[in-house]
DRENRO-491311 format. One record per atom (N, C-alpha, C, O, CB): x, y, z; residue in one letter. Coordinates in steps of 0.02 Angstrom, whole numbers, plus 50000, padded with zeros to 5 digits. Glycine has a CB too. Layout:
BEGIN
XYZa...
***
This chain:
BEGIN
564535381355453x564395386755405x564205383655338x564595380355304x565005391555396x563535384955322x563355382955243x563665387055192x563715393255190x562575383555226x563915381755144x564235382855059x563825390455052x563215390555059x563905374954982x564175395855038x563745401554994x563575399754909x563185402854873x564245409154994x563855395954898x563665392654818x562945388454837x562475389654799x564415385854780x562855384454882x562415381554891x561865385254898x561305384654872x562525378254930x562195390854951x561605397154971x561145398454886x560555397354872x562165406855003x561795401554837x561585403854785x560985401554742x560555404754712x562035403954757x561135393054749x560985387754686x560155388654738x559645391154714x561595377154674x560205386654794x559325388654854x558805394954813x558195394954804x559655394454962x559335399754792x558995404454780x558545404854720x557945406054718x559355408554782x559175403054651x558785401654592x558305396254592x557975395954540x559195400554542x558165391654637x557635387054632x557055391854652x556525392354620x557735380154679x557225396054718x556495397654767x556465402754689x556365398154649x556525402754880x556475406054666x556535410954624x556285406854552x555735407254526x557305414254628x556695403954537x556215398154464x555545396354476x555065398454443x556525389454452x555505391754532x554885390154561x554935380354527x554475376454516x554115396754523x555705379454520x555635372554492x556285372354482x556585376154444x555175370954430x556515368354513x557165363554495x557525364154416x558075366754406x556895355154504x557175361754374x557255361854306x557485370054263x557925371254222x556545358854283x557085373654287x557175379954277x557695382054307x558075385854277x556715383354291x557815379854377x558325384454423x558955381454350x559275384954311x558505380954540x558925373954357x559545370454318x559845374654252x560435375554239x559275362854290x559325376754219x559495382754152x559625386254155x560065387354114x559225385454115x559485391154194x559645397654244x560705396254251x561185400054244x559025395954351x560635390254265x561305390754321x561965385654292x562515384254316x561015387154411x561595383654225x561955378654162x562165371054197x562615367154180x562795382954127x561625370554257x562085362154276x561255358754260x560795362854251x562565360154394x561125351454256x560715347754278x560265347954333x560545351254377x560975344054281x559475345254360x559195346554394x559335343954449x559115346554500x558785346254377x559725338654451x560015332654498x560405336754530x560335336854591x560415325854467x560855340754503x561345343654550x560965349654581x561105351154639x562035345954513x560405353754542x560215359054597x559785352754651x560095351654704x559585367054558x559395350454645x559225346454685x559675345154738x559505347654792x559075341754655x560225341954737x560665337054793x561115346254814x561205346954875x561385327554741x561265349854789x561655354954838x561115358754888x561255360854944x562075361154789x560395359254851x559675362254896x559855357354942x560105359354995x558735361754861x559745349054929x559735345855005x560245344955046x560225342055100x559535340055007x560795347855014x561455346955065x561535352955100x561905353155149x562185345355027x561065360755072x561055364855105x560625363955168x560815366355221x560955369255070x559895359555161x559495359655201x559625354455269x559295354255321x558945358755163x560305349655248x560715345855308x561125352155344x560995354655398x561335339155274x561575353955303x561935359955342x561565361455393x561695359655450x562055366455303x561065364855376x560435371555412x559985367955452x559555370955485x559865376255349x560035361455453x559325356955489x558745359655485x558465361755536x559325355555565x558425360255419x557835364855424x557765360855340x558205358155307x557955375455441x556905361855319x556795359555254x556735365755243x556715369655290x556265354555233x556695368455162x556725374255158x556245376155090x556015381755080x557445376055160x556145369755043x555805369955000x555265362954984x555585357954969x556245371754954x554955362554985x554275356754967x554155358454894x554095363854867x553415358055017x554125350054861x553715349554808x553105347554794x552855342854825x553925347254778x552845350354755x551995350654763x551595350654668x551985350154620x551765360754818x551215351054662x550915350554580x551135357254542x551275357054482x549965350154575x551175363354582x551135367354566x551895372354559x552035378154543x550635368254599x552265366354580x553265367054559x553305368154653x552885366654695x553725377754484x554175372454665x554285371254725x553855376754771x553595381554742x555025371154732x553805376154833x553435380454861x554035380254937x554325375554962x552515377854865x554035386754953x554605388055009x554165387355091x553555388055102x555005397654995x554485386355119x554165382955187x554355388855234x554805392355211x554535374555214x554095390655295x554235397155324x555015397655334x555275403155325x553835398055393x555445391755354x556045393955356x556435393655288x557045394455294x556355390455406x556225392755229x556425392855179x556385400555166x556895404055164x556105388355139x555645403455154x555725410655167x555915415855211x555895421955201x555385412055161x556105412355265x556575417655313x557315418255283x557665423355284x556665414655400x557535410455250x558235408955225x558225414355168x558625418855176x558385400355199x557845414655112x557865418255066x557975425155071x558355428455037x557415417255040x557455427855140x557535434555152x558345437755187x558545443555187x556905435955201x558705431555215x559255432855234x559795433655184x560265437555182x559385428655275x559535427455130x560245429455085x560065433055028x560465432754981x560695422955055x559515436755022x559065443954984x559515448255028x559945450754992x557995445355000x559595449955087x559925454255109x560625453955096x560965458655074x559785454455164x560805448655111x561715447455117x561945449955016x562455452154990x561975434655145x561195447654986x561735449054913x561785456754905x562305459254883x561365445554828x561175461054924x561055466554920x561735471854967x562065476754949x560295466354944x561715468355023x562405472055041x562905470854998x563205475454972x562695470255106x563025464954987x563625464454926x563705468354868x564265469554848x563625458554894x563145470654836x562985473254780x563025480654799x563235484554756x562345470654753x562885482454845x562925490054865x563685490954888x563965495954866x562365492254931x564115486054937x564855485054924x565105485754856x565515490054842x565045478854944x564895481954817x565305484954744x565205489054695x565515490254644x565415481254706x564655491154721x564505498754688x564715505154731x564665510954711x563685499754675x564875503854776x564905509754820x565475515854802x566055513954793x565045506654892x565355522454797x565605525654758x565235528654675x565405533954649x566115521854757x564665523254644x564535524554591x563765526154596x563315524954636x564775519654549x563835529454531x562835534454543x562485526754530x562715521054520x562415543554446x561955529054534x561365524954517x561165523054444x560975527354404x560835528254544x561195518554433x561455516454365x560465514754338x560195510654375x562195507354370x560185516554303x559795514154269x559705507554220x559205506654184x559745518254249x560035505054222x560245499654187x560275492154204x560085492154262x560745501154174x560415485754186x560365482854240x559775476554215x559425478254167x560195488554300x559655470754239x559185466354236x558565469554282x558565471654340x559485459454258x558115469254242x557245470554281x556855464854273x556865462554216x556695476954245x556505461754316x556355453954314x555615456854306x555555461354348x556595448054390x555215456354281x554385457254303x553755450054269x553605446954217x554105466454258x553565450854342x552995446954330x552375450354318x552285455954342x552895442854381x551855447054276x551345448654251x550795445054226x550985442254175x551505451454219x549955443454244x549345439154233x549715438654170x550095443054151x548495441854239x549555431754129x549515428554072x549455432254003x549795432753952x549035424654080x548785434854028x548485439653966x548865446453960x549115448253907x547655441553979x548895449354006x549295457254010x549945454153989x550075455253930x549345462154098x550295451454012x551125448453997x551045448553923x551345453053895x551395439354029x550655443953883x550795441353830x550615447153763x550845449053709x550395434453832x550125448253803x549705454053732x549865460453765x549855464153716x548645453453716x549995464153814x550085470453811x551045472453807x551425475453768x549625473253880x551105468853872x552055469453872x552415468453842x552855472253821x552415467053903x552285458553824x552795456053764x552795460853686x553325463853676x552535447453743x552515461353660x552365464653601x552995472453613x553465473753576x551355466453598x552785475753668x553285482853672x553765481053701x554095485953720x553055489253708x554045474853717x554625475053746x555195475553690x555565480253702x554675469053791x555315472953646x555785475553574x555965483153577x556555484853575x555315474553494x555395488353584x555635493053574x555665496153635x555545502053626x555395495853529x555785494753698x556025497453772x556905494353758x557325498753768x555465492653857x557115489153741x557545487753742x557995491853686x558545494653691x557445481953745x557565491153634x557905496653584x558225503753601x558785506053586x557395498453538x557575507353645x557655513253657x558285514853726x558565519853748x556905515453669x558295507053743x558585506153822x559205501953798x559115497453839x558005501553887x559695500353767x560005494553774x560535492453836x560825487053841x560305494253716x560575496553871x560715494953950x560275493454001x560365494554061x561005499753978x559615490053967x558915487454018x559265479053981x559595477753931x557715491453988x558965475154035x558815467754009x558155465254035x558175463654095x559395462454033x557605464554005x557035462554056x556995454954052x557265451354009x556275465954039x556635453054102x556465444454112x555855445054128x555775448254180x556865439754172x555105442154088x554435443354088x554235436354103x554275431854061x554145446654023x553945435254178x553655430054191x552965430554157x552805435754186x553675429054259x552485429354123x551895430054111x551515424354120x551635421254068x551825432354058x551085420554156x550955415454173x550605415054232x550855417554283x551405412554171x549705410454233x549315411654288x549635411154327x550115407354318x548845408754301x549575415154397x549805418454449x550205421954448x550285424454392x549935416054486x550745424454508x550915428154523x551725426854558x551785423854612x550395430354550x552045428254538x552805430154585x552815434254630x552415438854630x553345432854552x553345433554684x553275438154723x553885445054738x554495444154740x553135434154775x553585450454746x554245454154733x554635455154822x555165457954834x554015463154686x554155451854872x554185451854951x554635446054939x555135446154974x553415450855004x554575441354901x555235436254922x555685435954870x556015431054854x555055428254937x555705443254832x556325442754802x556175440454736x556605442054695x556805438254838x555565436354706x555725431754655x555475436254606x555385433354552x555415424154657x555295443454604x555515446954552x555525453654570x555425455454628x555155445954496x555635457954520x555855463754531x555155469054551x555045472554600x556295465554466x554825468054498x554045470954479x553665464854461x553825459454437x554015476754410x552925468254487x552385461954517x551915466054467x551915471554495x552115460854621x551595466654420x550785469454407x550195461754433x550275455654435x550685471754295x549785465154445x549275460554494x548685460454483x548555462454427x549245461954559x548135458554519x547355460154501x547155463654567x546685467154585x546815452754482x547675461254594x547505465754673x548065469554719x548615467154705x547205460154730x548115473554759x548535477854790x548815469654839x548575465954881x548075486154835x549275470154812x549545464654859x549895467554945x550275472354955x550205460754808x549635463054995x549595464855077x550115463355104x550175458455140x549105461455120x550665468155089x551365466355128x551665472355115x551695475655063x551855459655102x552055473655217x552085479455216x552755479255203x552995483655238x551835482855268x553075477355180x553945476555133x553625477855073x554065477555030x554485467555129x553145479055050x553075481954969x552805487554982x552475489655030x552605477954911x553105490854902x552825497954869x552315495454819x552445490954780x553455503054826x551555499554824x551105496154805x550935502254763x551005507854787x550645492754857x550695501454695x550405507654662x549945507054631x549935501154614x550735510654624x549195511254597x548805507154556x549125507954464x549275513254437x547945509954570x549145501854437x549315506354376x548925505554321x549225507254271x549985505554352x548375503654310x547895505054250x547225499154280x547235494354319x548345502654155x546645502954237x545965500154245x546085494054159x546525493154117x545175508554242x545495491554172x545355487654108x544695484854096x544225485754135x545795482154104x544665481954051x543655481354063x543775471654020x544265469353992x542845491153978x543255469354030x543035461354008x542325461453985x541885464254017x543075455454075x542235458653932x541595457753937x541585450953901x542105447753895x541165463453909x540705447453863x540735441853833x540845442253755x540715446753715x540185438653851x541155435253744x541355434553680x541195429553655x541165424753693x541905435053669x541035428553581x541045420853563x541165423153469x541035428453442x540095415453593x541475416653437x541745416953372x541065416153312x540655411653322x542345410553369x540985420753251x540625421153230x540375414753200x539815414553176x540735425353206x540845408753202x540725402153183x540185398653239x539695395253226x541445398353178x540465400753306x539785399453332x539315400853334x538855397053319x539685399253364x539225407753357x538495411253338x538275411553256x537915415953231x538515419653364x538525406753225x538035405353153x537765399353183x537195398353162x538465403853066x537995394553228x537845387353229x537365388953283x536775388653266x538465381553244x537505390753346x537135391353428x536515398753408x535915397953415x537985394453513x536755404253389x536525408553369x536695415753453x537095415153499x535725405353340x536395419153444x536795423253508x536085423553544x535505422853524x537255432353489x536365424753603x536055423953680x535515431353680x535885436053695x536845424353756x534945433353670x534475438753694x534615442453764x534415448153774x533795435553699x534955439053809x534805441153864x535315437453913x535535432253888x534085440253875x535515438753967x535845435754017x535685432054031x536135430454069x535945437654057x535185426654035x534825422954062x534845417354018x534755411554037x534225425754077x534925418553974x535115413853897x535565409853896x535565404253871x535315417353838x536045412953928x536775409153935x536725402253960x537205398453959x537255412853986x536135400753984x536135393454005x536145389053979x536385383453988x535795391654031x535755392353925x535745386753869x536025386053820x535865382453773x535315385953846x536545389653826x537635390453768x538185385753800x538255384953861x538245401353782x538465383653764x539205382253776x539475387153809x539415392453779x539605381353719x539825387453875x540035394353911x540785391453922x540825385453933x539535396853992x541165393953921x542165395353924x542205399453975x542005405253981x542645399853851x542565394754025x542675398654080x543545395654129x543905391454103x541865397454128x543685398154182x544215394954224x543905388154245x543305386754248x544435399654289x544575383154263x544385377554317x544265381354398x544655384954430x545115371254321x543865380054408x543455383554481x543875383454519x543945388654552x542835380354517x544395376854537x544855374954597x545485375354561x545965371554568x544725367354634x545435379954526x546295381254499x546365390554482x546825393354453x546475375554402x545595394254519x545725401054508x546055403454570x545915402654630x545105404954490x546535406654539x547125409754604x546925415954611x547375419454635x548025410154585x546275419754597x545985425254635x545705426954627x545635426754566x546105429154647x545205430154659x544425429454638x544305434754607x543755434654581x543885428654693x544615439854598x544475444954531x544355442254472x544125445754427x545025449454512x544545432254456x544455432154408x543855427854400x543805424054352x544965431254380x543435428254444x542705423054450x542275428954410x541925432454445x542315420554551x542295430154342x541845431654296x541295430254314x540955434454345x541915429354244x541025422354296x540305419754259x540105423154326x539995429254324x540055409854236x540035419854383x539615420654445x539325428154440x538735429454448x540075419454517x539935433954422x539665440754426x539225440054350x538735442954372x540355447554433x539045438554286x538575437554226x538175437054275x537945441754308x538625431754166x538085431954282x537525426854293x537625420754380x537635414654368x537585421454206x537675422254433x537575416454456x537495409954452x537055406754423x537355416954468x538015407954488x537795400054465x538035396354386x538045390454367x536915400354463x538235403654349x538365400654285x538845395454265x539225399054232x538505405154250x539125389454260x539565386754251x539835384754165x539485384354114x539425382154294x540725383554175x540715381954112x540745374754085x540765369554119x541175385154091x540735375154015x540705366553984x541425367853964x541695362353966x540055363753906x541715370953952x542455370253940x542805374353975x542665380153962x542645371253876x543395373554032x543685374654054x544365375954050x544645370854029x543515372654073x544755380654060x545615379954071x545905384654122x545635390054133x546045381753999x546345382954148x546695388654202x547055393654163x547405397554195x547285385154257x547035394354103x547365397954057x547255403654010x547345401753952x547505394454029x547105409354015x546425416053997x546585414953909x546195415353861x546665427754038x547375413253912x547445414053834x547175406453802x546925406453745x548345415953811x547215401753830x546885394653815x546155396753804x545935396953747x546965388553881x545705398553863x545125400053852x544835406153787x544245407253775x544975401553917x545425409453754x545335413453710x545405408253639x545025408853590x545845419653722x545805404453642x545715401753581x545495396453564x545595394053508x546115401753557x544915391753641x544495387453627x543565390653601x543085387953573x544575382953697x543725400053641x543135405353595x543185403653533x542845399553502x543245413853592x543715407653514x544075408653430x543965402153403x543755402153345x545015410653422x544045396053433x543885389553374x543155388053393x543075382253413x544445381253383x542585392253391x542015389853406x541605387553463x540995386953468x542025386653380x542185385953513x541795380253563x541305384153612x540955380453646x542375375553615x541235390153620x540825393953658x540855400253679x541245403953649x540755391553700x540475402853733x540375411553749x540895410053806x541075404553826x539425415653779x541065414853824x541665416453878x541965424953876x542075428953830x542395410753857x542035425253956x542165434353957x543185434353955x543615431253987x541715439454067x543195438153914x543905440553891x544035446153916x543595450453908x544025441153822x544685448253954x544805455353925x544745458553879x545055456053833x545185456753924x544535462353867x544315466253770x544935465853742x544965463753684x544025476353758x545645468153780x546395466653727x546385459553700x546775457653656x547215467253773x545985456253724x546305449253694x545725447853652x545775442853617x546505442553753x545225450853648x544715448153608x544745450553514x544315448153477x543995451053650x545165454253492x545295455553428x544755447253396x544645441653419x546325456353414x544605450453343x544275444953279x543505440953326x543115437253297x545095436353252x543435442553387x543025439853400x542335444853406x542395450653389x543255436253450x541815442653427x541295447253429x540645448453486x540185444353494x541045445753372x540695453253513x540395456153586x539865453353576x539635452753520x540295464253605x539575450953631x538805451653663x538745453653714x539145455553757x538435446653672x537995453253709x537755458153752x538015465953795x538025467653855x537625454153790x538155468553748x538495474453761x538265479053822x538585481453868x538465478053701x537385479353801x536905482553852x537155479553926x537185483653972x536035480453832x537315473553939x536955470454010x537675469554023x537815469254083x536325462554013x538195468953980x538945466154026x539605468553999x539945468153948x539065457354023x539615471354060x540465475554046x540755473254115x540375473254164x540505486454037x541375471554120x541595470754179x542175474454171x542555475254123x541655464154202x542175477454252x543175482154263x543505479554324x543225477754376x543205493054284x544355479754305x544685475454325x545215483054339x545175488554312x544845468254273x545715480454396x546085484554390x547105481354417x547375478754466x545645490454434x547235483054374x548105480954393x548505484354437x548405490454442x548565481654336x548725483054455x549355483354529x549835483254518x549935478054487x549455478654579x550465487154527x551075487854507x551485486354595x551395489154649x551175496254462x551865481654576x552095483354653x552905481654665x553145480254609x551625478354711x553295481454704x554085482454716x554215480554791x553825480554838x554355490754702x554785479254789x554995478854864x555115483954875x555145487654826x555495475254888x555275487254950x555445495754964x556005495754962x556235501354953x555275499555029x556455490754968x557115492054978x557435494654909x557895498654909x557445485755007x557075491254838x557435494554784x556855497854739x556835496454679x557935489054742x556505501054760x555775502454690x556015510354699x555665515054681x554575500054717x556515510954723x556765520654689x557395518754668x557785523354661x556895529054758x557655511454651x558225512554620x558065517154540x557495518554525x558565504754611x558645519054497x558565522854451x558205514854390x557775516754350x559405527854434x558305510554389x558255507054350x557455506754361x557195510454320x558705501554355x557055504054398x556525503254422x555995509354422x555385509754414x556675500854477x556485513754435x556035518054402x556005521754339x555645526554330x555975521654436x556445518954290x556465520754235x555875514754209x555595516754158x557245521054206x555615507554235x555485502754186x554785504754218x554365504254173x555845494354184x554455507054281x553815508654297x553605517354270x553125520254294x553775507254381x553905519454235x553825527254196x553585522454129x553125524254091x554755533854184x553915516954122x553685515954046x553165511454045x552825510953993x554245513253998x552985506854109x552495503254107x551895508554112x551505509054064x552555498054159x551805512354169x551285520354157x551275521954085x550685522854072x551645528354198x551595522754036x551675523753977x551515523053922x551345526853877x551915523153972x551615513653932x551335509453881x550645507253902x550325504653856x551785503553867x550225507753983x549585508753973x549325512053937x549035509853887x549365509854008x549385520353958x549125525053922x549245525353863x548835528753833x549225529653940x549695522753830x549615521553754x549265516453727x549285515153666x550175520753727x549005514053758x548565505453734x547915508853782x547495504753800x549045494553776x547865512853794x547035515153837x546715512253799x546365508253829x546695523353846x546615512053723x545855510453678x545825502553673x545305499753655x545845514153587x546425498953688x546215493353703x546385490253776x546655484853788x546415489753653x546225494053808x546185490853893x545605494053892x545225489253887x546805492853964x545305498253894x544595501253894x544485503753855x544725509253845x544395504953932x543975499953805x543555501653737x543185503653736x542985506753686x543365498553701x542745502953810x541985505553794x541795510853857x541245513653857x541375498253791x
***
């Protein structure tokens, strides 16, 4: 029988997505989540997590392990509530793209908590995606309806992108006439082999073929190598404040976000108190998720 502490310490790693993180999470050193993960994975004769560039990544029996002790805590937790209503209250973990996390959520989260002080949220915001199918968060917003039939999938707001570049450049480069122009600009775009979904292959939909001279896997990086001059690049319009549209006529792009949950808890009262307010705080930011 494997350590249930060990079980635990398995979890906050698959769930961190890194050793180091799980370690903060859980107040010991990385060495020790490390050596109890591998003394769990002797117990169990099974590997359960691989390291890779991109932090830990769970191996199929790692995610069967997870989904078992996702269940075992959840019975526990319904054991010690049992008898009591549905509490609205409570930790809500949500993940969210880079740009939406940082500029639409972070900013209103102060006053959800204000209005809520029995909410605690935890906002992953950061390229890609968590998963709410293995547990590693509560609420998922997405670029796409994510394909798993253990999730509650909803749409929850449109948004539009178009091109941008800083008025310091277009005094120096001058601005593009036409789509076709762009060839001959400094263009800001993703690293090609580091986009985690193709909703976000912009240039190709501009222009074909278009590539960039400056690159980052990072939407908010690529916003403030615009902002210091270095070139044209398509933004979400929320993030483009101080900068200045082109080609308005020829390029608008729409995007749309995904709200999603596991089924087992997306009607708890909590969850659905924090997706009433995410519906909420779209529609209150409509003029800057869709400007035009």
């Amino acid at each position: 029988m494997f350590d249930w502490e060990d079980a635990h310490i398995f979890v906050e790693a698959a769930r961190a997505g890194s050793l180091s993180r799980a370690a903060q999470r859980l107040g010991v050193d990385a060495a020790t989540v490390g050596r109890r993960v591998s003394r769990l994975e002797t117990t169990l004769k099974a590997t359960l997590i691989v390291r890779s560039a991109s932090g830990l990544q769970l191996t199929s029996a790692g995610a069967e392990f997870l989904d078992v002790i996702a269940a075992a805590e959840r019975a526990m937790t319904a054991a010690a509530q049992l008898g009591l209503q549905d509490s609205a209250g409570g930790i809500v973990r949500i993940s969210a793209s880079e740009g939406f996390g940082s500029a639409i959520l972070a900013p209103a989260l102060p006053r959800l908590v204000e209005q809520r002080p029995d909410v605690r949220v935890e906002l992953a915001a950061n390229p890609g995606f968590l998963s709410p199918s293995r547990r590693e968060v509560d609420l998922a917003v997405t670029l796409s309806p994510p394909d798993a039939a253990r999730l509650w999938v909803e749409p929850l707001t449109g948004y539009q992108l178009a091109l941008y570049a800083a008025p310091e450049y277009l005094a120096r480069a001058g601005a593009p006439g036409s789509v076709e122009d762009l060839r001959g600009h400094a263009v800001v775009g993703y690293v090609d082999d580091l986009i985690y979904a193709s909703e976000l292959r912009y240039l190709d939909e501009v222009l074909p073929g278009l590539r960039p001279h400056l690159a980052s896997s990072s939407i908010r990086a690529q916003r403030e190598i615009i902002a210091a001059g270095g070139g044209i690049g398509v933004l979400p319009c929320f993030l483009a404040e101080g900068l200045t549209r082109l080609l308005p006529d020829a390029v608008l792009l729409t995007r749309r976000f995904w709200l999603s949950a596991h089924r087992d808890i997306h009607d708890t009262a909590r969850l659905r108190a924090i997706r009433h307010w995410l519906r909420q705080l779209c529609a209150d930011q409509a003029d800057r998720l869709n400007p035009c």
